[in-house]
KEMARBA-934964 format. One record per atom (N, C-alpha, C, O, CB): x, y, z. Coordinates in steps of 0.1 Angstrom, whole numbers, padded with zeros to 4 digits, always signed. Glycine has a CB too. Layout:
<recs>
XYZ ...
</recs>
This chain:
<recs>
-0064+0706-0879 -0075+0712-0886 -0084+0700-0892 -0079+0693-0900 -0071+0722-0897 -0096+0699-0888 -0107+0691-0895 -0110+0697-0910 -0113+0709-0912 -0122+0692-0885 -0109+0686-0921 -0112+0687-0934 -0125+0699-0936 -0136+0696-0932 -0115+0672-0940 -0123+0710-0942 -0133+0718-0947 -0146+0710-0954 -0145+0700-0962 -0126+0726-0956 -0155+0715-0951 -0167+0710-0964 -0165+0710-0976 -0160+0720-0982 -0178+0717-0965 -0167+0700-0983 -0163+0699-0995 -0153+0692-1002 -0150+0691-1014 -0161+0708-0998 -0146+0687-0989 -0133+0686-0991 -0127+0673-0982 -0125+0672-0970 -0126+0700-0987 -0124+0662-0992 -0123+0651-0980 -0105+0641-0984 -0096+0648-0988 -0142+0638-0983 -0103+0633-0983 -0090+0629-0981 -0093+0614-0991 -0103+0607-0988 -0084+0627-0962 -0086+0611-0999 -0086+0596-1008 -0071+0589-1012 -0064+0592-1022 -0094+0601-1025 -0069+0582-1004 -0056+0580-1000 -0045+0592-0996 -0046+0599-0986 -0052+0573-1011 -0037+0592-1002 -0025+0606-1002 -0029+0614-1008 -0020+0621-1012 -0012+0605-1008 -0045+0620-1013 -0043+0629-1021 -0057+0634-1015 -0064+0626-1007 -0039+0627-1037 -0063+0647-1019 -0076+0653-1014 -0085+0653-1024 -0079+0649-1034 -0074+0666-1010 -0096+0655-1027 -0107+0656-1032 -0116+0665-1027 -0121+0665-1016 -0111+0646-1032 -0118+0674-1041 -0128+0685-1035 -0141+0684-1049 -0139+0683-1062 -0118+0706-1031 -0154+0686-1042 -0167+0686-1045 -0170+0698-1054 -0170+0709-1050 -0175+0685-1033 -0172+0693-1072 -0176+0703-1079 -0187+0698-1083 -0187+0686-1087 -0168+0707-1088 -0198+0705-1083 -0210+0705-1087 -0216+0688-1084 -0222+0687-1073 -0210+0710-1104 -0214+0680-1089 -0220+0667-1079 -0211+0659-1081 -0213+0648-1075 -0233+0659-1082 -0200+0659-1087 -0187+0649-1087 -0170+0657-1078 -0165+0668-1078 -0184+0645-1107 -0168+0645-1073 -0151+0648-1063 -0144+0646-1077 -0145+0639-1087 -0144+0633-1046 -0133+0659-1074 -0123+0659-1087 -0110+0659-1076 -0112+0663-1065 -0125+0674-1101 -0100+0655-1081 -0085+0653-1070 -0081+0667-1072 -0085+0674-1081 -0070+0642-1076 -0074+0670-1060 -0068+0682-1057 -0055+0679-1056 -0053+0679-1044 -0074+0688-1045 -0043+0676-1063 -0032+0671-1065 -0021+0680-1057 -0017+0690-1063 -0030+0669-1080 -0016+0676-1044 -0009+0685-1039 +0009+0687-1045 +0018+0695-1042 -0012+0680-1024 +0009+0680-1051 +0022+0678-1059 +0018+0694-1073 +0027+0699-1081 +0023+0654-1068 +0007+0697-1074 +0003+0708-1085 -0003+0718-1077 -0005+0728-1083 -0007+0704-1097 -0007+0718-1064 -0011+0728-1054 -0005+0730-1041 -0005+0721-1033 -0024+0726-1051 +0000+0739-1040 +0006+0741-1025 -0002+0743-1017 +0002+0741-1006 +0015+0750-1023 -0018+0750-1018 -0026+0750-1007 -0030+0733-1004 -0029+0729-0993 -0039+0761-1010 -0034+0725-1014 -0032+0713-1011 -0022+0707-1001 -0026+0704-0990 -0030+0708-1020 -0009+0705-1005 +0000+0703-0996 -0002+0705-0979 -0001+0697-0970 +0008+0711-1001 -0005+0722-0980 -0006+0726-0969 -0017+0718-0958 -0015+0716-0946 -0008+0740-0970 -0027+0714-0967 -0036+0710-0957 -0036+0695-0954 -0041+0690-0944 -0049+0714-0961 -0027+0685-0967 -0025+0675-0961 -0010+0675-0952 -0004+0665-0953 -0026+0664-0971 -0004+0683-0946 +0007+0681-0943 +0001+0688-0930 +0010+0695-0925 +0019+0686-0952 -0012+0689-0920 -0014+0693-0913 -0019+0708-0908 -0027+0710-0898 -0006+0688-0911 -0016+0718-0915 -0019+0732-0917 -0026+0736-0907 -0037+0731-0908 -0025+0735-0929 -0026+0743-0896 -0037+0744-0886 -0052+0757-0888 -0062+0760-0882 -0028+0746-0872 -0043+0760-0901 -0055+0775-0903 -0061+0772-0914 -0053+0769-0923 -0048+0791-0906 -0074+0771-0918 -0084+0777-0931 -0092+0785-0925 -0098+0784-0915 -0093+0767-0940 -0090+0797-0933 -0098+0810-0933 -0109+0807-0944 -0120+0813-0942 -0089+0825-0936 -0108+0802-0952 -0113+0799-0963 -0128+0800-0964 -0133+0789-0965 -0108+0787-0966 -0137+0810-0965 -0154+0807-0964 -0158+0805-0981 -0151+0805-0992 -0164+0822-0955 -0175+0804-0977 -0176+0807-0993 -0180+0819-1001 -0184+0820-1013 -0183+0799-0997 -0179+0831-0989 -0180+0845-0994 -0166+0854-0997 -0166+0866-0999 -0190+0852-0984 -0155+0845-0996 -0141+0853-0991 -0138+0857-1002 -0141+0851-1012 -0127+0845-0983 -0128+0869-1002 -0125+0878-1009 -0109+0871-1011 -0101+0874-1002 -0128+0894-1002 -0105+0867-1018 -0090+0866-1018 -0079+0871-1031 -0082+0867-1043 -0089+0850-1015 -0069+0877-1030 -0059+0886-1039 -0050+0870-1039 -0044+0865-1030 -0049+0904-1030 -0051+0866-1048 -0039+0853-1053 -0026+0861-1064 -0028+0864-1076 -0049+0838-1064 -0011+0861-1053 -0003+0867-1058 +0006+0857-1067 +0014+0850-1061 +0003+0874-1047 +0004+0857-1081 +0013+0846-1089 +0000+0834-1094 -0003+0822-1092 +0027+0837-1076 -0003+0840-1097 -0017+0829-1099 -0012+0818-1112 -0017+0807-1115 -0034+0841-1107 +0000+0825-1117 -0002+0814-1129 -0010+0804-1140 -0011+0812-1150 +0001+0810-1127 -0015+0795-1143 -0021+0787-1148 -0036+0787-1145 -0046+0785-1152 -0015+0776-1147 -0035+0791-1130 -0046+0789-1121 -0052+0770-1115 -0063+0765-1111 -0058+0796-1130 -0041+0766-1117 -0046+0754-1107 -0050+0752-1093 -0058+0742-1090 -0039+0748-1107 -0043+0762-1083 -0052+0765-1074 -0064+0773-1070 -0074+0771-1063 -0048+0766-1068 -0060+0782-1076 -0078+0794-1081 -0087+0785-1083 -0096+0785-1076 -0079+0804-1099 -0085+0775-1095 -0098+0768-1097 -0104+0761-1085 -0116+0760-1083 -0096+0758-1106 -0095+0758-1078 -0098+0750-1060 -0103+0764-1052 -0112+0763-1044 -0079+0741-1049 -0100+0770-1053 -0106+0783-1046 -0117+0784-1050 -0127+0784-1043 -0101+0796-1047 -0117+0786-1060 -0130+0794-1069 -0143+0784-1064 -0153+0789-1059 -0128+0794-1090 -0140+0769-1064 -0155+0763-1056 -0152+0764-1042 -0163+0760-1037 -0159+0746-1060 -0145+0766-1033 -0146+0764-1020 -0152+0783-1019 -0163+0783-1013 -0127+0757-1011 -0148+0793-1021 -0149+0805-1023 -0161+0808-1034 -0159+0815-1044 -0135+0809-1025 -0172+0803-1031 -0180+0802-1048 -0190+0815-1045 -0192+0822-1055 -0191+0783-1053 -0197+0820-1031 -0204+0833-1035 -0188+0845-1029 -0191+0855-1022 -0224+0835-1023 -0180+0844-1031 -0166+0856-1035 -0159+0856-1044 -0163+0851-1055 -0156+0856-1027 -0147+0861-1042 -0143+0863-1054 -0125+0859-1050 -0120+0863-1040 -0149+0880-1060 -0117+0849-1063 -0105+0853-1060 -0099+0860-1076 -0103+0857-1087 -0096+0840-1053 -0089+0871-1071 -0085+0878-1079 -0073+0873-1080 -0065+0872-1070 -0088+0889-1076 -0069+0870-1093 -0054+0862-1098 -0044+0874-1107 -0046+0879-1118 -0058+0847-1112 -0036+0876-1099 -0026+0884-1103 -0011+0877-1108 -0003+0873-1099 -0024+0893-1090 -0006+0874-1122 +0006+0874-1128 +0014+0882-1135 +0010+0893-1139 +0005+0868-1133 +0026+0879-1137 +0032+0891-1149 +0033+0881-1159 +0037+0888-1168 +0049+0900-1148 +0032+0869-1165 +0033+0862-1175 +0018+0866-1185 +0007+0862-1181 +0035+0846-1169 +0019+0869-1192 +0014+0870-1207 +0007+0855-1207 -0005+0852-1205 +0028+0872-1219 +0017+0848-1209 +0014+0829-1214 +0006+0827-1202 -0005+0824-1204 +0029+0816-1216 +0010+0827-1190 +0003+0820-1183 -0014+0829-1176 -0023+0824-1170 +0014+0815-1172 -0012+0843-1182 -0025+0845-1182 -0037+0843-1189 -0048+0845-1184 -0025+0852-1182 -0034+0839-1202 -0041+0836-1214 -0049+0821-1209 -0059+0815-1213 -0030+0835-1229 -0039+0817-1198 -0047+0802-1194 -0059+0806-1181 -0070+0801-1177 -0032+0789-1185 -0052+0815-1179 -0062+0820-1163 -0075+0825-1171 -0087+0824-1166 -0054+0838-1151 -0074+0831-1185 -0084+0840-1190 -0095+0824-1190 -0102+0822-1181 -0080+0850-1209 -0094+0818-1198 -0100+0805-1199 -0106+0803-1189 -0118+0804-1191 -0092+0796-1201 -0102+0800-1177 -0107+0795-1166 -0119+0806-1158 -0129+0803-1152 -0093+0791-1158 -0114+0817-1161 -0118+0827-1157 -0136+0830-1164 -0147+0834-1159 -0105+0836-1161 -0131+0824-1179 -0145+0822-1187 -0157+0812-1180 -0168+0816-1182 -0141+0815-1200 -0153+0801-1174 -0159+0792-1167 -0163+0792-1155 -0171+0783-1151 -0154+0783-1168 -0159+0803-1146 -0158+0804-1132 -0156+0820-1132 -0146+0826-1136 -0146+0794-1124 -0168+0824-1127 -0174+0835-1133 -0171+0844-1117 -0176+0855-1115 -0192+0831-1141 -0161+0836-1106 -0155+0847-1097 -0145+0848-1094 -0140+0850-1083 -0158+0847-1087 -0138+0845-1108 -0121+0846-1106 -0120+0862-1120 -0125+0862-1132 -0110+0823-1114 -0113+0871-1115 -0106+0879-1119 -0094+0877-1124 -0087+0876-1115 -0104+0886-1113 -0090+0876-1132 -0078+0876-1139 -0070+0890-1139 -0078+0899-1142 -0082+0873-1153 -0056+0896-1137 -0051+0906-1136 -0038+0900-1139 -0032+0891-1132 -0054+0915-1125 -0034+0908-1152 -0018+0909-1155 -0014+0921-1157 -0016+0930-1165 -0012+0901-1165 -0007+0916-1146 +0005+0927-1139 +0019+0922-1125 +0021+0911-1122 -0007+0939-1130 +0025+0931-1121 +0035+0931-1112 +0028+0929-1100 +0020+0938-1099 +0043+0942-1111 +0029+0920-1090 +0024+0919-1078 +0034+0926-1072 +0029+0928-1061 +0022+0906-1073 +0047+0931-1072 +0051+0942-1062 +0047+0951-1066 +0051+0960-1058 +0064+0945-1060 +0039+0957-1076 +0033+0969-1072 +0019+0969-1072 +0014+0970-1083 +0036+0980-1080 +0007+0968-1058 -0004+0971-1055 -0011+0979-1064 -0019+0976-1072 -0004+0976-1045 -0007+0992-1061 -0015+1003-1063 -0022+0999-1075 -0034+0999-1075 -0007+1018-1064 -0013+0994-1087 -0018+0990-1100 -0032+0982-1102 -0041+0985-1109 -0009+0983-1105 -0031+0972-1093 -0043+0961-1093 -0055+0968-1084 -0066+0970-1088 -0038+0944-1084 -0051+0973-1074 -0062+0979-1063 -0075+0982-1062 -0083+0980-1053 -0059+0988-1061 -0077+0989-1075 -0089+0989-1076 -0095+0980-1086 -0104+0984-1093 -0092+1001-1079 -0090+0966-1087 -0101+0955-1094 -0101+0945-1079 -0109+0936-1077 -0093+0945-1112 -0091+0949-1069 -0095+0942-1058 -0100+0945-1042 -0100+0936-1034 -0087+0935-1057 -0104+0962-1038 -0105+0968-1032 -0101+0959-1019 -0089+0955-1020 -0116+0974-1035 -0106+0955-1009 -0102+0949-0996 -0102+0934-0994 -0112+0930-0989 -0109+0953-0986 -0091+0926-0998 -0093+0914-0999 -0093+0909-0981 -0089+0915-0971 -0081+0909-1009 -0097+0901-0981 -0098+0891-0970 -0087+0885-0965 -0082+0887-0954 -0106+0881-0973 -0081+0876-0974 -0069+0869-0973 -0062+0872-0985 -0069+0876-0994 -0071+0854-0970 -0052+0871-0987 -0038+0873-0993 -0031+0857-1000 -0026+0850-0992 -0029+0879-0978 -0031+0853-1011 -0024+0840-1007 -0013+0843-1022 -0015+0846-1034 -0037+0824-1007 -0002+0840-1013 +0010+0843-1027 +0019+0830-1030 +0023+0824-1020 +0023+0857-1022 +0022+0825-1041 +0028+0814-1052 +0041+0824-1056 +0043+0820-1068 +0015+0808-1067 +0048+0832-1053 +0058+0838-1065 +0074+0827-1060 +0075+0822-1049 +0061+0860-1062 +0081+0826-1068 +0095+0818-1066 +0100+0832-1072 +0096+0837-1083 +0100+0800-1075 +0108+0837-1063 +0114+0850-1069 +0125+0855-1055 +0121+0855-1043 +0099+0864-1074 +0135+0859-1058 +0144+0863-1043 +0139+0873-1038 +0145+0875-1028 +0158+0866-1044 +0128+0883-1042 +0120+0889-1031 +0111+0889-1028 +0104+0899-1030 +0118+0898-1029 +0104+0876-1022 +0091+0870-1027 +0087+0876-1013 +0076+0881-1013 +0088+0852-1033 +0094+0876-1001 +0090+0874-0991 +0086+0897-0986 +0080+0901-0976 +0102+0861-0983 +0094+0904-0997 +0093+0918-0995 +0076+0919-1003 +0068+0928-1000 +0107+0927-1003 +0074+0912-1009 +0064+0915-1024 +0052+0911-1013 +0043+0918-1012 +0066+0902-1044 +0052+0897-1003 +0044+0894-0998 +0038+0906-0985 +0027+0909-0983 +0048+0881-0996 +0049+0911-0978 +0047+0922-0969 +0046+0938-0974 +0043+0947-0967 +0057+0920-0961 +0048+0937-0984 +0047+0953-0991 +0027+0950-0992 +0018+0958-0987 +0060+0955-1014 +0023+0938-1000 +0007+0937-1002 +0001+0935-0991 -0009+0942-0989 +0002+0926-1010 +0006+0926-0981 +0000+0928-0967 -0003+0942-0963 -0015+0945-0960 +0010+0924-0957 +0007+0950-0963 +0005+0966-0952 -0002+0972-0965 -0011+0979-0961 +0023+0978-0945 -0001+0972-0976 -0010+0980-0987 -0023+0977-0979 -0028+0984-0970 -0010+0975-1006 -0030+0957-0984 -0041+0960-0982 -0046+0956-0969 -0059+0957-0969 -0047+0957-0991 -0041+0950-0958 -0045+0950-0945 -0055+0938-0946 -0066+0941-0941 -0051+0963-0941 -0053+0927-0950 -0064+0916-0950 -0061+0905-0933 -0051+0905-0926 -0060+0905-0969 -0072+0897-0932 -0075+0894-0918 -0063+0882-0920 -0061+0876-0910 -0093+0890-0913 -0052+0878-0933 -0051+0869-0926 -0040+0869-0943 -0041+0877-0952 -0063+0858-0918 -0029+0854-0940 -0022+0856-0954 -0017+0844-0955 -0017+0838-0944 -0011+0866-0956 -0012+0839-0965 -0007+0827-0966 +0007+0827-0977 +0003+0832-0988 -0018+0819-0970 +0018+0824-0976 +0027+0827-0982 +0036+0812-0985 +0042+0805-0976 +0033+0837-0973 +0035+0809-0997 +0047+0796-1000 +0055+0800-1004 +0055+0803-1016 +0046+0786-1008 +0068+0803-0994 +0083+0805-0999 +0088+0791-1003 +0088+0780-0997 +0092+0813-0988 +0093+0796-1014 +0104+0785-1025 +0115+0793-1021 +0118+0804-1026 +0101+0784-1046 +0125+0785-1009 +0138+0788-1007 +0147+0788-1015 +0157+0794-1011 +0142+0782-1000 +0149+0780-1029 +0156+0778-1037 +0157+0789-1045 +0165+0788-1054 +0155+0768-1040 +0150+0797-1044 +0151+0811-1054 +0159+0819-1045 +0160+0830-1051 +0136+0820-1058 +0165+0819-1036 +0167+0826-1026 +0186+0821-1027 +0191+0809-1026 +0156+0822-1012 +0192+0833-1027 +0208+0825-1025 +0207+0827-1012 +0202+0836-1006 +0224+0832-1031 +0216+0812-1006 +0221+0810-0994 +0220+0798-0992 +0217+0791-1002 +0216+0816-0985 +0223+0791-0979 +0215+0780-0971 +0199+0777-0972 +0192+0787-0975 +0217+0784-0957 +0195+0767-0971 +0181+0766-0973 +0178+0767-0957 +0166+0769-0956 +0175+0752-0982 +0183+0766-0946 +0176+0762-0934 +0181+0775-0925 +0179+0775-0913 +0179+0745-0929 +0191+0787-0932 +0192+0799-0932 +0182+0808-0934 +0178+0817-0926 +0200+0800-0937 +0178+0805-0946 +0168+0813-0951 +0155+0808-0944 +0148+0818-0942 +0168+0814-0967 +0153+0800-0942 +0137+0793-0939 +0138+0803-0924 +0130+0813-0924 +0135+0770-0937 +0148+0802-0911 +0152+0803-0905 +0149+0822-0898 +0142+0826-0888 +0162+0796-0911 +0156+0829-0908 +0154+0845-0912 +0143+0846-0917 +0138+0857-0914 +0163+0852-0921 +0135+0839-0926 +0123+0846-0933 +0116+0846-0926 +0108+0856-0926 +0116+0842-0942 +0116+0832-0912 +0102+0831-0904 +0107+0839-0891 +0097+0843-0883 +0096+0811-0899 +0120+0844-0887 +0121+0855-0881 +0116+0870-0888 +0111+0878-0880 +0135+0855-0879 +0116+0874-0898 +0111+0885-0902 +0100+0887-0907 +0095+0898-0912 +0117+0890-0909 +0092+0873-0906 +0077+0873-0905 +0070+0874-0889 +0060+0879-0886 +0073+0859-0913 +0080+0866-0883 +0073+0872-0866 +0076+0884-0866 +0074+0886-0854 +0078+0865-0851 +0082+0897-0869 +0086+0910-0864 +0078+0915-0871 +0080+0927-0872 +0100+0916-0864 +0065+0909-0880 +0060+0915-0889 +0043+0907-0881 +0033+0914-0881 +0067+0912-0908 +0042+0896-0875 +0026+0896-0876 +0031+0888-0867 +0042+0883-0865 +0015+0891-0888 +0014+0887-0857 +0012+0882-0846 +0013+0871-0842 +0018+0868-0832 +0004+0883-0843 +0007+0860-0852 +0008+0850-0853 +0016+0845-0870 +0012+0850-0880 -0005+0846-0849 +0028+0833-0869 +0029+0831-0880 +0032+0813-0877 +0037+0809-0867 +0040+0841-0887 +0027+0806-0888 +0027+0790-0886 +0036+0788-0899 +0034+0795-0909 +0010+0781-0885 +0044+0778-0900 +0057+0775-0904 +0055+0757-0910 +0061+0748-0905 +0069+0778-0889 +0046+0757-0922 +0047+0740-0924 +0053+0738-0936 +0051+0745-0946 +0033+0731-0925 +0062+0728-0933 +0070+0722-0944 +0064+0712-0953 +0063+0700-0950 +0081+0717-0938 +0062+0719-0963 +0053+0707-0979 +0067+0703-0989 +0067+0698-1000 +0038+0720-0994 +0077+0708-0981 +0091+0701-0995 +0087+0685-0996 +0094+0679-1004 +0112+0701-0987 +0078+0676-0991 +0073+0668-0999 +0065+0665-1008 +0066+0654-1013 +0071+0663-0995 +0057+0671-1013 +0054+0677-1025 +0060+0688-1033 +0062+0685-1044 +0044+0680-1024 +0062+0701-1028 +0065+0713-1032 +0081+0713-1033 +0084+0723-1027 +0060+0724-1023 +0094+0707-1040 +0107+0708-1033 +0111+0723-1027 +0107+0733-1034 +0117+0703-1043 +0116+0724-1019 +0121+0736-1013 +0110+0744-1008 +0112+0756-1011 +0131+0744-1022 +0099+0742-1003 +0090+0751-1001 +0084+0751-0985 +0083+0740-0978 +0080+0748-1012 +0080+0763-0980 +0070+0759-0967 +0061+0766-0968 +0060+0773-0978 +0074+0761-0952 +0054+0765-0959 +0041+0774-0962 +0035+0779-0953 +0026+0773-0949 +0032+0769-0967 +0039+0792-0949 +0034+0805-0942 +0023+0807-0942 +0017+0810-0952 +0038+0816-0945 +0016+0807-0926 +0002+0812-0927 +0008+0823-0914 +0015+0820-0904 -0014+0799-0924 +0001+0837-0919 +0002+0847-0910 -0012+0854-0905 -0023+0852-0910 +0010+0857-0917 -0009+0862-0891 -0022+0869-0892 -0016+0884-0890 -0023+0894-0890 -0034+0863-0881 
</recs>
């Protein structure tokens, strides 16, 4: 994949274009970072896209969305209290991020602050991260998804589980791409589905 607009490479790390200055995109604090220096062959990414961010936390990658995605909207879904109060903030400044706290295994709840998202992109470390990610898939039917499983939440083998998840993600979508960021992310890869 050729670097998106906006978005260029400064030694080991990325740089993306806010308003007239490059600010670092630290892939060691972003897994969509990661993904794209570690080769990633998919961005869906426009700047009208609708995207449901499952685990939004702090919002350190929202904020990287939010200018690459700047006439759409991403909608940040947590259950942390604390770490929403940080999204609210951010949310104040970047006036197309939604903030929603709540359970990302249950849709129906959020649904109508995010009617049909585009893409899908989920952050949860949780041992059913990978049910939570396909329960929101078939809810909302978006063109495309991105999933960082953290194996280490997961009991077992790590190269078991990596192994079965990306089997029960092909019996689930057409295409699924499988990159490994455990150099930045420990224990993590990162699933792009369609």
């Amino acid at each position: 994949m050729n670097l998106p607009n906006g978005i260029r490479k400064k030694r080991s790390f990325l740089e993306i274009k806010e308003n007239k200055n490059w600010i670092t995109w630290n892939p060691y604090h972003s897994k969509l970072s990661a993904y794209i220096l570690a080769k990633g062959a998919y961005w869906p990414f426009t700047k009208k896209s609708i995207v449901l961010y499952l685990g939004a936390a702090e919002g350190t990658t929202i904020r990287f969305l939010s200018n690459i995605c700047s006439d759409g909207r991403i909608i940040g879904v947590d259950i942390s209290p604390t770490s929403m109060a940080e999204l609210l903030l951010l949310a104040e400044e970047k006036k197309n991020i939604i903030p929603f706290l709540g359970d990302a295994q249950l849709p129906k709840y959020y649904q109508p602050h995010v009617n049909s998202p585009e893409i899908i992109y989920q952050d949860i470390a949780q041992g059913n991260q990978l049910d939570i990610f396909i329960r929101n898939y078939t809810y909302f039917k978006p063109k495309c998804g991105f999933l960082m499983l953290k194996s280490k939440s997961i009991k077992g083998n790590d190269n078991e589980i990596i192994a079965q998840y990306k089997e029960k993600l092909k019996s689930n979508f057409k295409i699924v791409e499988c990159i490994n960021i455990s150099k930045w992310a420990k224990g993590h890869r990162a699933y792009y589905v369609q």
